[in-house]
N, C-alpha and C positions, 0 to 999 in steps of 0.2 A: 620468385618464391610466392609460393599462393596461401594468404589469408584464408583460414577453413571459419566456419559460422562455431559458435560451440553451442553442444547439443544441449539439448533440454534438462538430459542428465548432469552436465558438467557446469551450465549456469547453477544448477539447484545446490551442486556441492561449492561451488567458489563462492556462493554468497547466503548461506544456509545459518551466517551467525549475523548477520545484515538488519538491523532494522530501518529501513528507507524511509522517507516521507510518503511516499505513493503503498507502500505496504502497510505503513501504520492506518491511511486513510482507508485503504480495503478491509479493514479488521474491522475496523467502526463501522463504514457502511453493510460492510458483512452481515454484522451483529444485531442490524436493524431489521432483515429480513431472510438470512437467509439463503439468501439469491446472486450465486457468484459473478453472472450476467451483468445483475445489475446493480452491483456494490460496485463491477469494474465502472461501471458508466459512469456511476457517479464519480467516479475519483476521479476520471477523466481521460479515461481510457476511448478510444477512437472505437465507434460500434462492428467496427470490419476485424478489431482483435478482444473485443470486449469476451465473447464467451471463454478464446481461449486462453485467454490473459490471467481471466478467474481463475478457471481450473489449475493454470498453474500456479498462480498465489495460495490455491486452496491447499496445493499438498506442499505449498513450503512449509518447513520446521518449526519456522518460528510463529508463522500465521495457526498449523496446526496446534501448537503449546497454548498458543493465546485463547484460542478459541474452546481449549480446554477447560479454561478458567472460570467460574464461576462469578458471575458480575454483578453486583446489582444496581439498581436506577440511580444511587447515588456515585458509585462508581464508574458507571457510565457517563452519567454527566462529567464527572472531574476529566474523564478521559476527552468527551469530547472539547471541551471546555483548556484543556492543555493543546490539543491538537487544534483550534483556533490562533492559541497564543504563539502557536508553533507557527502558523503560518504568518500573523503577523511580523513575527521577527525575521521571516524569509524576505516580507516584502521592504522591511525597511533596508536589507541587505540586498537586494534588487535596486532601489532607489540609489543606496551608499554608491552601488557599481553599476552606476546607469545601463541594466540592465533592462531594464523595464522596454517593452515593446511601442 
């Protein structure tokens, strides 16, 4: 039995209610410039799939709704500012499960 890749289309519908940690950071850095390129770079996406990585974040649902929304500097801070706290509690949960590299 052979394992098929699923397409582009059918990743977007299986995870289309999804909010990941890697999608929440492309919103932010999104929102900083603009630039799908390079909101994926920063989030830390490899430069060999950075551009098409974006674009597909870009026309995910949940990225497109957010992006929708209307922000201002203090709301953007709170957001980045939770998504710090977000990572911190990943890494004490990396430490917990000697995950850590």
């Amino acid at each position: 039995m052979r394992i098929r890749q699923m397409g582009f289309s059918s990743r977007l519908k299986a995870h289309k209610n999804i909010l990941t940690l890697e999608t929440l950071k492309f919103i932010i850095e999104y929102l900083k410039d603009g630039n799908a390129k390079q909101a994926a770079l920063r989030t830390g996406i490899p430069e060999t799939y950075a551009s098409r990585h974006g674009l597909w974040l870009k026309k995910h649902p949940l990225v497109q709704k957010a992006l929708e929304t209307e922000l201002n500097e203090r709301d953007f801070a709170k957001l980045e500012k939770s998504l710090n706290e977000i990572e911190q509690q990943m890494e004490i949960c990396r430490e917990i499960l000697n995950l850590n590299e």
